[in-house]
N, C-alpha and C positions, 0 to 999 in steps of 0.2 A: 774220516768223515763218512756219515750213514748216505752214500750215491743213492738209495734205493728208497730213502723217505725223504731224500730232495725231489726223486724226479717225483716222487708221487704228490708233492706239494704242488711244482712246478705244473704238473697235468691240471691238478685241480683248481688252483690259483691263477693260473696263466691262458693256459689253450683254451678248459671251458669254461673258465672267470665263475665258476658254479655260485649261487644266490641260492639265501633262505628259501624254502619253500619249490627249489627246482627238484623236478623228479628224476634222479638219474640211472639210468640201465646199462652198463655193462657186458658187453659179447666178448666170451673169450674161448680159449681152447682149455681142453682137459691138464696142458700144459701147466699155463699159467693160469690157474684157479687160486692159487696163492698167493699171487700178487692182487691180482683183480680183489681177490676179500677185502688185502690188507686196503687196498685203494676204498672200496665201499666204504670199509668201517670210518677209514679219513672222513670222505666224504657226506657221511651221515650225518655228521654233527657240525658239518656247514650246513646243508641243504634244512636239517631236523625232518627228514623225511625216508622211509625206508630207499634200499639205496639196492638192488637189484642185478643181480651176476648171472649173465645167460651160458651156461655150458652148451657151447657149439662143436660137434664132430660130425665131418664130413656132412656140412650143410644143414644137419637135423637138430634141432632142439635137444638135447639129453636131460637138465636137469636145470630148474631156477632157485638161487637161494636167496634170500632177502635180509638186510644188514641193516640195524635198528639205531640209533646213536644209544649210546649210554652215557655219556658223560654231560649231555643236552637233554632235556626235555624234549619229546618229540612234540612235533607242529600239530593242530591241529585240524589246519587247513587243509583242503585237497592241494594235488601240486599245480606250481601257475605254468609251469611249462614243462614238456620234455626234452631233457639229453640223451645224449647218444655216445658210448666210449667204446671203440673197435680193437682189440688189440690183434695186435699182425702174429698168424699163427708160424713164427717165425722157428718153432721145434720141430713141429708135424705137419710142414708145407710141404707139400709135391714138390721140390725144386725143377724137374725136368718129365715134366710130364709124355706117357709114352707111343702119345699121339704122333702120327704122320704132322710134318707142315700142312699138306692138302686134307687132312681132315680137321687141323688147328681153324685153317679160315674158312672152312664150311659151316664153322660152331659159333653161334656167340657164347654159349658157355665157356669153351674153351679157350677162345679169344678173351675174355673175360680173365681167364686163370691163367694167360700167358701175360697181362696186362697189355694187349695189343685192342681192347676193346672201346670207343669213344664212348662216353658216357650221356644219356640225356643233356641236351645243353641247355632247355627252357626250363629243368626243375626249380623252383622255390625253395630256398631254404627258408625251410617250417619251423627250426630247432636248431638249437646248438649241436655240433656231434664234432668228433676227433678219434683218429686213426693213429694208434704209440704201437712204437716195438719195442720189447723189454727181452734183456739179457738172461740168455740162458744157456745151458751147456751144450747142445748140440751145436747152437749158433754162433757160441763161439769156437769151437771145436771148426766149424766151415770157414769163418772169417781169419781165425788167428793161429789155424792148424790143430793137428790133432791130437786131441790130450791138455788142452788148452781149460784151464779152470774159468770159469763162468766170472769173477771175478774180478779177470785182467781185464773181460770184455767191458766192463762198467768202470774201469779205470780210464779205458779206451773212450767211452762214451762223456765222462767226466764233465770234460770242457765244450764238449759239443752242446750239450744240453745245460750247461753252466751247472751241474752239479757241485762244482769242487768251489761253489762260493757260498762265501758265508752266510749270504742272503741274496740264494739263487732267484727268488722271484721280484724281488727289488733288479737284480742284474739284468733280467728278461723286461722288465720294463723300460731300464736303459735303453737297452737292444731296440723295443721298439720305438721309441724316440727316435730313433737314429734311422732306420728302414724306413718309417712316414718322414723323417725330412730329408731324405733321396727320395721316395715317392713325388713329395710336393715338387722339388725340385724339377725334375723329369714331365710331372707332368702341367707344369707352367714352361715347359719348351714349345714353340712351334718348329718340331720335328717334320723334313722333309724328306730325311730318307737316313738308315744307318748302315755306316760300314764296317766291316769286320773282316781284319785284317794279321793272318798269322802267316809264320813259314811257309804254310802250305793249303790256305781257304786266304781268298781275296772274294767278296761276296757282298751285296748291296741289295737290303732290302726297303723296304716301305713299311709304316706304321696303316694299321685301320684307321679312319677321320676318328671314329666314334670311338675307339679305345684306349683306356685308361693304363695305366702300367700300375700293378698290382703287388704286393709281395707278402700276399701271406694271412693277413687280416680279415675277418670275414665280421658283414653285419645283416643282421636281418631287417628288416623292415619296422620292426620298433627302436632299432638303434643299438640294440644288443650286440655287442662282440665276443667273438668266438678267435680260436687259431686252432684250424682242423689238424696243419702237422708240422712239426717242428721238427728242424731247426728251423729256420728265417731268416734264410740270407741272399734269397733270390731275388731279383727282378725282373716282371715279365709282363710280355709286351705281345699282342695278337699282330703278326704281320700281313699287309694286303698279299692278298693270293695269287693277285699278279703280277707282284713288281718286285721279285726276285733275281735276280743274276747274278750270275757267278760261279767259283769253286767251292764248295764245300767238303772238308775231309776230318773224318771223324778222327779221332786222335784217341779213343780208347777202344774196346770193342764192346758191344753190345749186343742187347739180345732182340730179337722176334721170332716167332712162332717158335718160342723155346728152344732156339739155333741161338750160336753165337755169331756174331757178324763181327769178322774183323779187317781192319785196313779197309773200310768204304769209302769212297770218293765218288762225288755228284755234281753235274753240272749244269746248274739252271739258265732257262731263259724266259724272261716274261712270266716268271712266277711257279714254272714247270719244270723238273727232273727232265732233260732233255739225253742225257747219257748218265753212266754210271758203272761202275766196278768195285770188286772187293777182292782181295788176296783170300779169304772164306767168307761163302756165304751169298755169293752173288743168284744163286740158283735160291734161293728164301726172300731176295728183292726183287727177284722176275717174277717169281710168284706172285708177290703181294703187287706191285706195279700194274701188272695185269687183269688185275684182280677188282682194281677201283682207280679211277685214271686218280683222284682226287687224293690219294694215297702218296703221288708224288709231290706234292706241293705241300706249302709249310703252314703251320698252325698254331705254333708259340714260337717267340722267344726268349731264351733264359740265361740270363747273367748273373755270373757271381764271381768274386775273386777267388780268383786262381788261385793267390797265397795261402785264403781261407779253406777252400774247397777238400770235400773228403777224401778225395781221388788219392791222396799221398799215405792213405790209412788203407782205403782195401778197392778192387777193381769192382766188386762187386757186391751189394750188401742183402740185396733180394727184397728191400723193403722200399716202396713207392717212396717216402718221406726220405730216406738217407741217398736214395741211388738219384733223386733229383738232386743232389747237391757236390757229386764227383765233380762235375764241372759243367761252364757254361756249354750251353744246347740247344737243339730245338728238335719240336715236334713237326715229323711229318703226320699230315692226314690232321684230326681234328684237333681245336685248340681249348681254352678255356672260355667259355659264352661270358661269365662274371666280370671279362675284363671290358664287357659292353657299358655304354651307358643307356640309361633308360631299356636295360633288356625286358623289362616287362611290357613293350610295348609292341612287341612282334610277336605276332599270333601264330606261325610256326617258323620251325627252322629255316627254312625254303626263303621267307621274306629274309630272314634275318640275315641270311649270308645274299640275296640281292641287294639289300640294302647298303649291309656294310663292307662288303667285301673280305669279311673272313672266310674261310676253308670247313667247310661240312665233308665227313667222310666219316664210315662208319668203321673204319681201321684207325690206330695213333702208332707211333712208335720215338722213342727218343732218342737222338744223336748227339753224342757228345763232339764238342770240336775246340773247347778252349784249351790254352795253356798257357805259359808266363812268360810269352814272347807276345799274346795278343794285344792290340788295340780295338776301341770298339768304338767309334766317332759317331756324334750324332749331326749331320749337315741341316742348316733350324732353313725357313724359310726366305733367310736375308743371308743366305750363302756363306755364313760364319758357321764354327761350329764349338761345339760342347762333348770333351773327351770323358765318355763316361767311365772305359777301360784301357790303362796307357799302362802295356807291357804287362799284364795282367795283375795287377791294382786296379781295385774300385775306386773313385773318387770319392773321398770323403767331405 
């Protein structure tokens, strides 16, 4: 089976749903300049519009090439909209950049390239855009050892991105079917507080009033849907800031300010990191801790079955879109604003988080703590409750 002109179907067909007459642009590295073509050329003869390859090295513009359909008549319209396709420079990434931690959080550049950076949370999405990582030899060589043919890694990816079906963008549609009716589900809950409960985190948080639980689908404001990154298997939910307690204990290791943090365990009260330890790494949480109080408190979170979860394939994938899917987690420091409702009606961030009680902090960082002993109970506000995760199965 061609893994490599399914996934390029599935990007095109699925994440940016690309329409006649969309103009689409393409950022990639000197790496993959050959996939990004082959993707244009697909894409041209959806769009009937030239179709745009940005060669990016180390931040600077190198060279634009532009890809024309052939087998279509091109359009003669201008385009009705702009896309946006990022592909994760997943060959010739820095993986461990050779900054001090104390000069990582004095950067937002840096902080940016450790992915410890919050992002704008009142942006507008103007446009369709999506962020893919594509297999290649270095990257599999990191993920699947050394000497490792490019190949195995897209055998690996196969089923994750449903390549290995006959009609992967029919399957991806399934898929969402199924994500929006546990959306709907979840949020026709009157949720009072959730617990989550493993070996070793016993931990009760609170929902925002105002937040929706999210997984993945994005629309703009005409009603256009997009899916910036795949897979889609998360559900995620903005917790109040202050209505945390309990233990938290990471269960794999993870990164900030380009350290690894291993064995972390945290203990909240009233919504706050109140203590904390780590077997490595505790000297990169005093840092950041001290750093911005808001840092210690929580800002997403994110479930997914354990069964499902990538965690059992690699500890680390280096890629924002796959390493959200090792296991369920949450974010300390800042969360996702999109899971607001009516976010356009808060004129800056400051109201937004008095308003609703999410977590503003211009640090994030993410924790993993699920595994297949977890439960994850939602307590509704008539003191029954709704097992969303029992023994780490999602409820289908």
């Amino acid at each position: 089976m061609d893994y490599r002109h399914n996934y390029i179907k599935v990007i095109v067909h699925v994440m940016l749903a690309l329409r006649q007459d969309e103009g689409l642009s393409i950022n990639t590295g000197r790496s993959h300049f050959e996939f990004a073509s082959e993707l244009a050329q697909f894409a041209s003869e959806i769009t009937l519009q030239d179709v745009n390859v940005v060669t990016i090295e180390h931040g600077v513009v190198e060279e634009v090439n532009s890809f024309s359909p052939i087998e279509n008549e091109k359009s003669l319209h201008e385009p009705l909209r702009h896309v946006l396709l990022r592909i994760d420079d997943t060959e010739e990434h820095d993986w461990q950049p050779e900054a001090s931690a104390d000069e990582i959080i004095e950067s937002m550049a840096l902080l940016q390239q450790t992915g410890n950076l919050a992002p704008p949370q009142l942006d507008r999405h103007m446009a369709p855009w999506a962020m893919i990582a594509v297999p290649g030899p270095l990257w599999a060589s990191k993920i699947l050892g050394k000497n490792c043919e490019e190949s195995k890694l897209w055998e690996l990816f196969a089923p994750v991105y449903k390549l290995d079906q006959n009609n992967p963008v029919q399957a991806w549609k399934e898929h969402i079917s199924l994500v929006n009716h546990r959306l709907v589900t979840l949020n026709r809950l009157e949720i009072d507080h959730i617990r989550i409960t493993t070996k070793d985190t016993e931990l009760t948080l609170a929902c925002v009033d105002q937040s929706r639980w999210r997984g993945g689908l994005m629309h703009l404001g005409t009603g256009r849907t997009f899916i910036p990154m795949l897979p889609l298997d998360r559900v995620t939910m903005l917790p109040d800031r202050f209505r945390t307690d309990g233990v938290l204990t990471a269960t794999r290791p993870f990164r900030l300010l380009a350290r690894e943090i291993i064995g972390a365990k945290f203990l909240f009260s009233s919504g706050m990191v109140v203590d904390y330890d780590a077997v490595k790494g505790k000297d990169i949480l005093d840092l950041v801790f001290s750093k911005e109080d808001n840092a210690r408190r929580l800002g997403e979170l994110s479930l997914i079955d354990e069964y499902y979860s990538l965690g059992s394939l690699c500890d680390r994938f280096d890629t924002l879109s796959l390493d959200t899917h090792l296991s369920s987690s949450v974010l300390f420091g800042m969360g996702e604003a999109i899971h607001l409702e009516a976010l356009e009606t808060y004129e800056d961030a400051k109201q937004m988080e008095q308003s609703t009680g999410c977590n503003l902090s211009d640090i994030r960082f993410r924790v993993p703590f699920g595994n297949k002993d977890m439960t994850v109970r939602a307590i509704l506000s008539d003191g029954s409750e709704f097992v969303i995760i029992n023994e780490g199965h999602i409820w289908s």
